[in-house]
C-alpha positions in Angstrom: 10.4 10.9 -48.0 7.8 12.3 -45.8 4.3 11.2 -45.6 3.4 15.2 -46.2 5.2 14.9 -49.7 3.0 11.7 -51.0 -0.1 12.6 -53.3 -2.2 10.6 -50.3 -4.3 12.8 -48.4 -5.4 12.0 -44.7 -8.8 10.6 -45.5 -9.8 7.5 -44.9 -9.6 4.8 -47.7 -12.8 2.9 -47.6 -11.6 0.4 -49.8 -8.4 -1.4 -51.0 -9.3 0.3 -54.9 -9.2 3.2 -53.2 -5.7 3.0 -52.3 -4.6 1.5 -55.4 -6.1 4.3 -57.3 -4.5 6.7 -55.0 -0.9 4.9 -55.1 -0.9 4.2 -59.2 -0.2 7.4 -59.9 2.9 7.6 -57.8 6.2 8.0 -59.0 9.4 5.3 -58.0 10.6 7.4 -55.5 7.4 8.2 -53.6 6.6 4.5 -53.9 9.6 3.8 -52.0 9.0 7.0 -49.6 5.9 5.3 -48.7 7.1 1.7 -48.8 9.4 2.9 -46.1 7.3 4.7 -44.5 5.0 1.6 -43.8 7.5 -0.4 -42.9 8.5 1.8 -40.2 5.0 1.9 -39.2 5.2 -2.0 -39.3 8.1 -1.9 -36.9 6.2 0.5 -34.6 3.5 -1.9 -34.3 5.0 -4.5 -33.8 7.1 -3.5 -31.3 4.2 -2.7 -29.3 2.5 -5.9 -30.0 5.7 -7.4 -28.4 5.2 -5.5 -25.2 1.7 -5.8 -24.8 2.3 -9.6 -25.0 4.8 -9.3 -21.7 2.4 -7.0 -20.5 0.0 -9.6 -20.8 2.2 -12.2 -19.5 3.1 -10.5 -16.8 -0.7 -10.1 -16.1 -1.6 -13.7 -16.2 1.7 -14.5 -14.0 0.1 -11.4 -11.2 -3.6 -13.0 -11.8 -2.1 -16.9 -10.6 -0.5 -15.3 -7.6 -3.5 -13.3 -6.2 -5.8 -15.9 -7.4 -3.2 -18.4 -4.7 -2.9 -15.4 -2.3 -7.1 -15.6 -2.7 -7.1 -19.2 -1.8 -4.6 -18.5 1.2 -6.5 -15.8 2.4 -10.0 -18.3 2.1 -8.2 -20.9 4.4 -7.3 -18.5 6.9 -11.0 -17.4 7.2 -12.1 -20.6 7.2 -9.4 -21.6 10.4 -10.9 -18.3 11.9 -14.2 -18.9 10.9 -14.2 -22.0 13.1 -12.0 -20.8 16.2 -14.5 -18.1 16.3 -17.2 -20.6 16.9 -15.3 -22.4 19.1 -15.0 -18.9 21.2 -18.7 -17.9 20.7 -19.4 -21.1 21.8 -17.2 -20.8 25.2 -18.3 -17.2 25.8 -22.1 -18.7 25.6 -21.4 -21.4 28.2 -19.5 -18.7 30.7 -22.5 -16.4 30.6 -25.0 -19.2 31.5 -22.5 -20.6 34.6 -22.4 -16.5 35.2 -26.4 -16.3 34.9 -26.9 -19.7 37.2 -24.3 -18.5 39.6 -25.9 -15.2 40.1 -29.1 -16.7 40.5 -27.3 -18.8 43.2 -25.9 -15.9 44.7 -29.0 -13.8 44.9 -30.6 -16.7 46.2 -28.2 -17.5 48.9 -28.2 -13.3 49.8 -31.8 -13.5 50.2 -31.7 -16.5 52.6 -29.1 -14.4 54.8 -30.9 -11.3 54.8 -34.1 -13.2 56.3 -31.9 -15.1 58.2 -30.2 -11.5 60.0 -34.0 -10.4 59.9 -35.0 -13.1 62.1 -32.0 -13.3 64.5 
């Protein structure tokens, strides 16, 4: 039996007398119309319970592998992190050989441009 053909109306039951005032009056088949009737409902809803549980399983088994991936990721940074200092260091100790060596050089020019001045 459809839920159209029950005596229940669409509004919301505020309480549970409500309903049983509203499903005393029913007759023996539209008791079992709507006994049915909830029990598919029952069947809806709890098939969808039982996906949204894989769902969520499948969830928490996604959220352990990025939260590794994460850690992964962090340790690579950190090996990065470090050769990077490593380079900035190197790069810092070429530019002051380059620096002293140019000072050397402009030195050493100077010296043989007074020295071709003077010959």
């Amino acid at each position: 039996m459809a839920r159209s053909e029950l005596d229940l109306d669409d509004e919301p039951l505020e309480s549970l007398a409500q309903l049983k005032e509203k499903v005393h009056g029913l007759n023996e088949a539209q008791l079992k119309g709507l006994l049915f009737t909830l029990m598919d409902e029952f069947d809806s809803v709890n098939i969808e319970n039982c996906m949204l549980k894989d769902v969520c399983s499948n969830l928490r088994k996604d959220i352990r592998k990025l939260e590794h991936a994460n850690e992964v990721l962090k340790s690579e940074k950190h090996d990065v992190d470090k050769k990077n200092l490593v380079l900035e260091e190197g790069l810092n100790k070429l530019k002051k050989t380059l620096n002293m060596r140019e000072e050397v050089l402009d030195t050493n020019l100077s010296k043989l441009e007074k020295m071709s001045l003077l010959s």
